[in-house]
N, C-alpha and C positions, 0 to 999 in steps of 0.2 A: 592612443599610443603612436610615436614616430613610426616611420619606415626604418629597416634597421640602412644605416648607413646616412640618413639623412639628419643634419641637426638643427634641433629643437629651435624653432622660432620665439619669439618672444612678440605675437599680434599687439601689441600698440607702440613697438618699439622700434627702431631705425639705427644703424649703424653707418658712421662717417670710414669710408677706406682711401686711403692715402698713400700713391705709391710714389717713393720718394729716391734719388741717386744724388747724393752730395746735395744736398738743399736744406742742411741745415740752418742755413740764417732763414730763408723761406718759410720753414716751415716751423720755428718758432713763432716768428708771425702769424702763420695760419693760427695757428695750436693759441696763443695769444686772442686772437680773435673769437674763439672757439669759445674759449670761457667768458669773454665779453659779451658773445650773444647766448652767455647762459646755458649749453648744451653741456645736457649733464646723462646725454646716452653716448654708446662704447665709442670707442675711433678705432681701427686698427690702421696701424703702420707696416706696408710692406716695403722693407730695403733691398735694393738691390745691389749691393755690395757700395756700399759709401762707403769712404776713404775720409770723411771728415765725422764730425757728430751730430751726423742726423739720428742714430741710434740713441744716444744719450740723450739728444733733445724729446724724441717723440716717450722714452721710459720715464725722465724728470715729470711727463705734462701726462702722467698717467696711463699713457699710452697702451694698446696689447703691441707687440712687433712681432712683425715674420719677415727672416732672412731668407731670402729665394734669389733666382737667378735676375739679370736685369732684364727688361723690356716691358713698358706698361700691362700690356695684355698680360704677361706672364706674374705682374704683379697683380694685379688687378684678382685674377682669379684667388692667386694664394691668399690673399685678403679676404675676399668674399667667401672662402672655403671654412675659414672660421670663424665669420660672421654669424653674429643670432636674433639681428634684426628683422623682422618682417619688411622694415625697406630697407634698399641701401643707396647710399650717397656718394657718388665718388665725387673728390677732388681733388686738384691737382696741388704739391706743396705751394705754388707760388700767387695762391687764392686767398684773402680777405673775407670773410663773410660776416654779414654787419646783422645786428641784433635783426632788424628788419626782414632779411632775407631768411633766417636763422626760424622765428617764429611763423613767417608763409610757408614756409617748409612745412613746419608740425603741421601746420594745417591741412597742407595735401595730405600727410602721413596718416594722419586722424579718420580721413574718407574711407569708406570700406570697400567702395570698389579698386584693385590692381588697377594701375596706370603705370606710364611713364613722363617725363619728361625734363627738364632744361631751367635756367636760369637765362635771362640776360646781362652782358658782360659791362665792365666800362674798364679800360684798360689805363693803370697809374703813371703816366705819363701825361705832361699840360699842351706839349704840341699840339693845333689843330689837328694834323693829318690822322693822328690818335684817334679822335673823336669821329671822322671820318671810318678809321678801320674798323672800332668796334658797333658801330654803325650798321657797315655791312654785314656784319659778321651777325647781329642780332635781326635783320632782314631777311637775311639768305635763309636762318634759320626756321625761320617763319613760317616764308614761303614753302619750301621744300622739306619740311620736319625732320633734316639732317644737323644733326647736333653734336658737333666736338666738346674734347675732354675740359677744357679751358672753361664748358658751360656751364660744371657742375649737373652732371647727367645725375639724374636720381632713377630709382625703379623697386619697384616691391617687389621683393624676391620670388615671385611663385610664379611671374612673370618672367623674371629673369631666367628660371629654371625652365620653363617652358622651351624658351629658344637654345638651351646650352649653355647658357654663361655667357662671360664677354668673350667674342672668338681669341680665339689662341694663335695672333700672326704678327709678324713684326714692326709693323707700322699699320695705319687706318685704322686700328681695331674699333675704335669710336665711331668713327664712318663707318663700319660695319656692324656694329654694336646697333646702331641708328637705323637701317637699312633693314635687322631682322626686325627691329621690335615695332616701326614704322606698320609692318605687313598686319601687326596686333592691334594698333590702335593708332591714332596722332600723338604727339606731345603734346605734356603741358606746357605750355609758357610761363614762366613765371617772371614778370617786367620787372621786380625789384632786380638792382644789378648787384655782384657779384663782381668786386675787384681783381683782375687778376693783371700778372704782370707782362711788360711790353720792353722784356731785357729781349725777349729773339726779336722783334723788328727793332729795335735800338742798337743790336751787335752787329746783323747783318744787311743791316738799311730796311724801311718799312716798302718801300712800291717793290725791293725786289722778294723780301721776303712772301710780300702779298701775292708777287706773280709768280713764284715757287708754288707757295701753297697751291693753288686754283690750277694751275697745273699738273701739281700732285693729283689734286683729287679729282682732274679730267680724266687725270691717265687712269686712276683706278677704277674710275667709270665704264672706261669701256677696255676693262680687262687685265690691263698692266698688274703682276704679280706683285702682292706687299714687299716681296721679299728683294727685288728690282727696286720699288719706289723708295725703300730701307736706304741703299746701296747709295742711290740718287740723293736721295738727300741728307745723308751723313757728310758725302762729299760733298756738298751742296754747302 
């Protein structure tokens, strides 16, 4: 019998969570792709107050929704709180997942022992410099088992629960997300890629966008409050 308070898992099963703000074209796509690589376990959609029809997109494609405040982390939780998956899957609305990646998944999901880890990305854009960013971006990740949201972070929920959740703060939650479960075990890698999209280095220029980020996450390195680097790069 459960704990009272805690809900009921379903051990051979995974749950997709998708926190989405105004991403309804995005996230048709995803939700499109979803059924092309055959996933036929839950998805939940947490909005955080869309102004266009991300709501109607994600209920038309079968969807669970939970209406909560905005900020990933904050979504992120509200999702995972009515989740009944034994794993869970986060990704972002502006993610691709190709049959290929879709089926390595189950596979990790299938193993009995709790893990975590990662996708590697390729980002939809033909520019060279692209192929360059997501480059580093599946290196870095490597090396250092720090895995941003863009990766498609997966994790078996009992794992999850172990550390608290995704932390609850207004930017890095993923870098911090990464950072506790790291202390647990390394990531998986998983090299089939995982399309996502390359509208923020296209809007804002890719080398400064690149040297934003890395500077983001120096600063929260050694100490800089999320709620600062928030501030920073809103304005930014």
């Amino acid at each position: 019998m459960p704990c009272p308070g805690v809900r009921p898992r379903c051990m051979s099963s995974y749950t997709i969570v998708i926190p989405v703000l105004n991403d309804a074209q995005a996230l048709a796509r995803l939700l499109r792709s979803r059924r092309a690589a055959r996933h036929d376990e839950a998805s939940v959609v947490a909005d955080g107050g869309s102004l266009d029809d991300s709501v109607t997109v994600a209920k038309t494609a079968g969807c669970q929704v939970i209406e909560c405040g905005p900020g990933r982390a904050t979504q992120l939780r509200a999702a995972i709180e009515v989740a009944t998956g034994s794993w869970i899957w986060m990704l972002h609305a502006d993610t691709v997942v190709s049959l290929a990646a879709a089926d390595e998944f189950r596979r990790v999901a299938r193993a009995s022992d709790p893990c975590w880890g990662r996708f590697d990305v390729c980002l939809d854009a033909a520019a060279p410099v692209y192929r360059v960013i997501e480059s580093l971006m599946n290196v870095r990740s490597a090396l250092t088992g720090i895995c941003t949201g863009d990766q498609g972070i997966f994790v078996h929920a009992t794992l999850l629960a172990a550390i608290g959740g995704v932390p609850e703060q207004p930017l890095m939650e993923d870098i911090e997300l990464s950072r506790r479960l790291k202390r647990r075990a390394r990531p998986r890698r998983i090299r089939i890629r995982l399309v996502t999209s390359a509208r923020r280095w296209q809007v804002h220029g890719a080398i400064r966008t690149v040297l934003l980020m890395w500077s983001l996450r120096l600063a929260y390195f050694v100490g800089v409050s999320p709620a600062r680097l928030h501030r920073i790069y809103y304005r930014g």
